[in-house]
C-alpha positions as CSV (number, residue, x, y, z in Angstrom):
1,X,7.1,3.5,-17.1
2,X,5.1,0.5,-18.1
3,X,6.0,0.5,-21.7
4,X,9.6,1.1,-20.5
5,X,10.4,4.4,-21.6
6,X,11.5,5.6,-18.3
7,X,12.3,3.6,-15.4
8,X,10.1,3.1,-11.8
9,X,10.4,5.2,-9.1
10,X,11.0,4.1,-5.7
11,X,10.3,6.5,-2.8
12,X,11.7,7.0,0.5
13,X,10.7,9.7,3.3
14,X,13.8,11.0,5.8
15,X,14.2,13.5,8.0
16,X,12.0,17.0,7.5
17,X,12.4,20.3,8.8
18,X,9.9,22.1,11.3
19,X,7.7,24.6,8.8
20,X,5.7,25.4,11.2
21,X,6.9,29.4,11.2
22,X,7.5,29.4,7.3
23,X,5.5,31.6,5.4
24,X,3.6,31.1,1.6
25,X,4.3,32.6,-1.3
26,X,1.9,34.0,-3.5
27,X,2.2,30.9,-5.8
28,X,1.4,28.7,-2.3
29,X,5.2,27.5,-2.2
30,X,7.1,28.2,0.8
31,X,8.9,31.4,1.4
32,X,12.5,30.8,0.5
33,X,14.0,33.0,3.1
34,X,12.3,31.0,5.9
35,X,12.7,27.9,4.2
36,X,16.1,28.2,4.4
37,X,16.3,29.2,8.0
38,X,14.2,26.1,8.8
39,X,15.9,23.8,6.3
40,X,19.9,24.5,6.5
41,X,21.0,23.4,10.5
42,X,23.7,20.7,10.6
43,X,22.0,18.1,11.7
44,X,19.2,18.1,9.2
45,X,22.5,18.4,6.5
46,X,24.1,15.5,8.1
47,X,21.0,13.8,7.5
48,X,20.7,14.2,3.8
49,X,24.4,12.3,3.7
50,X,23.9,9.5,6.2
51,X,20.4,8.4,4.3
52,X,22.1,9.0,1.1
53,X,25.0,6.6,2.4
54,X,22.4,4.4,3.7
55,X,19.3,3.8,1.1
56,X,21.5,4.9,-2.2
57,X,25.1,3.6,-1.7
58,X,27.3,4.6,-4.7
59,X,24.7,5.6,-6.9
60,X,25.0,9.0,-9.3
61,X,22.9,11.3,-7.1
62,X,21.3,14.4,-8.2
63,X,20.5,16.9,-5.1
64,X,18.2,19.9,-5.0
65,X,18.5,22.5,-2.2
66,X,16.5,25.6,-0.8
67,X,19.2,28.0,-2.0
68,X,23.0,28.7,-3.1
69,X,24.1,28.5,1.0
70,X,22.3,25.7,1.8
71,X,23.5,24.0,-1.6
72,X,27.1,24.9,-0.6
73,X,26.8,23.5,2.9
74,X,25.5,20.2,1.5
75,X,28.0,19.7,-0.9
76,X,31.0,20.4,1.9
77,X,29.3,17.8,3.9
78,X,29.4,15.2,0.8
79,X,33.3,16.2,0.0
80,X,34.3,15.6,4.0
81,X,33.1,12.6,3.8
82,X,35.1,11.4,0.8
83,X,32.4,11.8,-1.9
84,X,33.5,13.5,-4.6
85,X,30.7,15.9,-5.6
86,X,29.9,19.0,-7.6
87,X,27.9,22.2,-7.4
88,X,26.1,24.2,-9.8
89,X,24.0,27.2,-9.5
90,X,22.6,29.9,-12.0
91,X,26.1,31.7,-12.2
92,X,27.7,28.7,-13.2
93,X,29.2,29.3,-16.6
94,X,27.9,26.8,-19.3
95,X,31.6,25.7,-20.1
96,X,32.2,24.6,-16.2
97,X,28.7,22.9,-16.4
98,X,29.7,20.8,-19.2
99,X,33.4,19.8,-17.4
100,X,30.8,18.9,-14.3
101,X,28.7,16.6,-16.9
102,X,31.3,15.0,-18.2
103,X,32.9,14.2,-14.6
104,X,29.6,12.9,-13.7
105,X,29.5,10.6,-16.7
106,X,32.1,8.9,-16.7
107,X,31.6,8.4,-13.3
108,X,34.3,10.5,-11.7
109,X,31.8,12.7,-9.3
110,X,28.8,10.6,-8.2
111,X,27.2,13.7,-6.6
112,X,25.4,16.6,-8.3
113,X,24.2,19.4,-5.5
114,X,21.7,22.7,-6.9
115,X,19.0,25.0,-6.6
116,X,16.7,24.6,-9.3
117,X,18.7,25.0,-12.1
118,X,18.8,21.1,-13.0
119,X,15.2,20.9,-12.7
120,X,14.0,21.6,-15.8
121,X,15.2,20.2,-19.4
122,X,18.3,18.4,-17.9
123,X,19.4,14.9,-19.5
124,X,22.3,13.5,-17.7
125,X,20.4,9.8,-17.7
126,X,23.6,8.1,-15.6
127,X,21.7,9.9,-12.5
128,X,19.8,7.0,-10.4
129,X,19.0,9.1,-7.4
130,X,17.1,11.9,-6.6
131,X,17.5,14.0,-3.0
132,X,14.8,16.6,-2.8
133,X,16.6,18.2,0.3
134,X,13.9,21.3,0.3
135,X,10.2,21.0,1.3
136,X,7.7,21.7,-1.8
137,X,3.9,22.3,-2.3
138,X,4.6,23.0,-6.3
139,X,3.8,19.4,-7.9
140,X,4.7,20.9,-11.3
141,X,8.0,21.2,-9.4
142,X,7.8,18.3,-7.9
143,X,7.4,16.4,-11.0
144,X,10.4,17.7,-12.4
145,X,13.1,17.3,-10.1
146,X,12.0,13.9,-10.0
147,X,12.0,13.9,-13.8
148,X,15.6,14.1,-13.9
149,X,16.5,10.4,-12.9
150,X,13.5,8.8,-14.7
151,X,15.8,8.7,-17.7
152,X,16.6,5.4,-19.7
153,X,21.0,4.5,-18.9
154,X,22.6,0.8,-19.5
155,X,21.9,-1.5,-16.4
156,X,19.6,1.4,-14.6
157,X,17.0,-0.9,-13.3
158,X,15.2,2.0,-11.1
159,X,15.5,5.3,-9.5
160,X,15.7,5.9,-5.7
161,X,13.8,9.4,-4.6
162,X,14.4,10.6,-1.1
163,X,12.2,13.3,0.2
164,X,13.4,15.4,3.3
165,X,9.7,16.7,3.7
166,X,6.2,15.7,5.7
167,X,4.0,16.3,3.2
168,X,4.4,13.4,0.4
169,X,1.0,12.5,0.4
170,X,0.2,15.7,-0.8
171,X,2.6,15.5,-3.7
172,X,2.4,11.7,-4.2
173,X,4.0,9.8,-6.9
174,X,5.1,11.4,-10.4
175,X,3.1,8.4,-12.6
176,X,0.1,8.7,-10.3
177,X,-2.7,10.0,-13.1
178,X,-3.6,13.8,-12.5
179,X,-6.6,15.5,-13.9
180,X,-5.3,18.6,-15.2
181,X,-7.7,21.4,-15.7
182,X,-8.5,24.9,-16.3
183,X,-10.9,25.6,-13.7
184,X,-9.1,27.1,-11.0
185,X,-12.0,25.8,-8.0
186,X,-9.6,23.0,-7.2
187,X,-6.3,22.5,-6.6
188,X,-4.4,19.5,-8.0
189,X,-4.4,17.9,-4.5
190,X,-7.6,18.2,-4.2
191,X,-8.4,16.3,-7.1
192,X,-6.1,14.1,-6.9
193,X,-7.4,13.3,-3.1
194,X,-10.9,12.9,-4.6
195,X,-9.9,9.9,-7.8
196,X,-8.1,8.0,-4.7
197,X,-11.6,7.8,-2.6
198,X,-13.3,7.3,-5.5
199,X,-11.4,4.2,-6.6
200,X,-10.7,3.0,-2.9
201,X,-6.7,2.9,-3.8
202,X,-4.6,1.9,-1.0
203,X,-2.9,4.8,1.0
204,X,1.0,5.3,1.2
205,X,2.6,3.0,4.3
206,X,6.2,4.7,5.1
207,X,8.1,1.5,6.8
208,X,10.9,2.5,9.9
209,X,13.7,2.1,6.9
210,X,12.0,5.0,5.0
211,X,10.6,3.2,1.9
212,X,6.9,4.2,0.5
213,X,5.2,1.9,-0.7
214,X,1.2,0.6,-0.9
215,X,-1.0,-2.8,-0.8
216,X,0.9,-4.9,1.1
217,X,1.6,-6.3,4.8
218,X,5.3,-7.0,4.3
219,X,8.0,-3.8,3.8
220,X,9.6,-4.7,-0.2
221,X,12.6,-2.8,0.8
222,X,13.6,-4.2,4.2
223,X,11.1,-7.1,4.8
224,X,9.6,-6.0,8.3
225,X,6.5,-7.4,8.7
226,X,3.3,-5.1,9.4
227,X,0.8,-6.3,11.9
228,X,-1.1,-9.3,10.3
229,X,-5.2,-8.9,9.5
230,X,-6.7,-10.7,13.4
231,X,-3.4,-10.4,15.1
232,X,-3.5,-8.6,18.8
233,X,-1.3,-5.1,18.1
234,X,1.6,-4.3,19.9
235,X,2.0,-2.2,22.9
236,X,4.2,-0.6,25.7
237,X,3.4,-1.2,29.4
238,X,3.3,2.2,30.9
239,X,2.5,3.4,34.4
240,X,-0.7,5.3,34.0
241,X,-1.0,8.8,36.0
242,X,-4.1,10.9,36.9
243,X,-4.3,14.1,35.1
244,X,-5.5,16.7,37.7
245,X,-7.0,19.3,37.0
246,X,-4.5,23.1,38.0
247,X,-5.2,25.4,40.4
248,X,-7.4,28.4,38.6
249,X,-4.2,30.7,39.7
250,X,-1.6,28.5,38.2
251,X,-3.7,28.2,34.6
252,X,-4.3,31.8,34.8
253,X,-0.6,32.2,35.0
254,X,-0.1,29.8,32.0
């Protein structure tokens, strides 16, 4: 990114599904079966359009999803709103994926939904967008669906990312360094957790518009000021209540 051989990232956090009943796999990713029972409800799919509308406009979007019925649903949402999108999955013959690229680059479908089979070795650089619509603890994974709209395209300045997960601090940014290693003591989070400490690097600030970004008081994306360095914070004036204590039957109950 710095010699300008792939463009900046910019990152922004929306809505997230409750994982709190989904299951690992072995590899320490979530189940896909309960994934996709926590991930594909309307109104976390109506989501992934209206901040789509909101934070990436027009722009050529490339959209992974948990699995072919969740992918399916997300695209139908796209097309009733007008966006003309496409959909590709591992049983999409190469011919019909190559009409799809061709749409997409000449900019006749701005919107690309899949699984996972775009993740890896896919160079359709017009994409500026990136919607991760399916929570991931695979930063190998991560890293390459974000890989996608980090190619070099005429007047592509940047690439949006929009995560629909909780746990970006975990994954963090794709040009963040990573020590990669043999030694299977440590997991890549845990390393990576340990270079920040050690070199006192700012921590992730998500602003109310959904932009990440670090080191500064002031939101680049939207301009809402965070609270200045001496300034009183803010607060709500709330009727405070005594908490008594229940009646042993009635906690017994509980």
């Amino acid at each position: 990114v710095d010699q300008e051989y792939l463009v900046p990232m910019k990152y922004y956090g929306a809505d997230a599904p409750d994982l709190a009943l989904v299951k690992l796999n072995a590899d320490g990713d979530y189940q896909e079966k309960g994934l996709a029972e926590a991930t594909d409800k309307p109104e976390l799919i109506g989501s992934i359009y209206t901040n789509y509308k909101r934070i990436a406009g027009d722009r050529t979007t490339l959209i992974f999803a948990v699995n072919c019925k969740h992918a399916q649903h997300i695209h139908d949402e796209f097309m009733r709103h007008g966006v003309t999108s496409e959909y590709i999955d591992g049983s999409t013959p190469t011919e019909e994926r190559e009409a799809i690229k061709a749409r997409v680059m000449s900019g006749k479908s701005k919107v690309i939904v899949n699984i996972g089979v775009m993740a890896f070795g896919t160079d359709w650089p017009i994409i500026s967008c990136v919607i991760i619509a399916r929570v991931t603890r695979n930063i190998s994974s991560w890293i390459q669906m974000i890989g996608r709209g980090s190619r070099l395209y005429p007047d592509k300045q940047d690439c949006l990312v929009i995560y629909h997960g909780d746990n970006f601090d975990d994954l963090g940014r794709i040009d963040d360094p990573i020590e990669w290693t043999l030694d299977d003591k440590s997991t890549i989070r845990e390393r990576k957790e340990a270079a920040k400490k050690a070199a006192k690097e700012p921590k992730d600030i998500k602003c109310k518009c959904g932009y990440v970004f670090r080191a500064s008081r002031v939101c680049p994306s939207c301009g809402l000021a965070m609270i200045q360095k001496g300034e009183a914070i803010p607060f709500h004036e709330a009727e405070l209540k005594e908490l008594k204590k229940p009646a042993p039957a009635v906690k017994a109950d509980w």
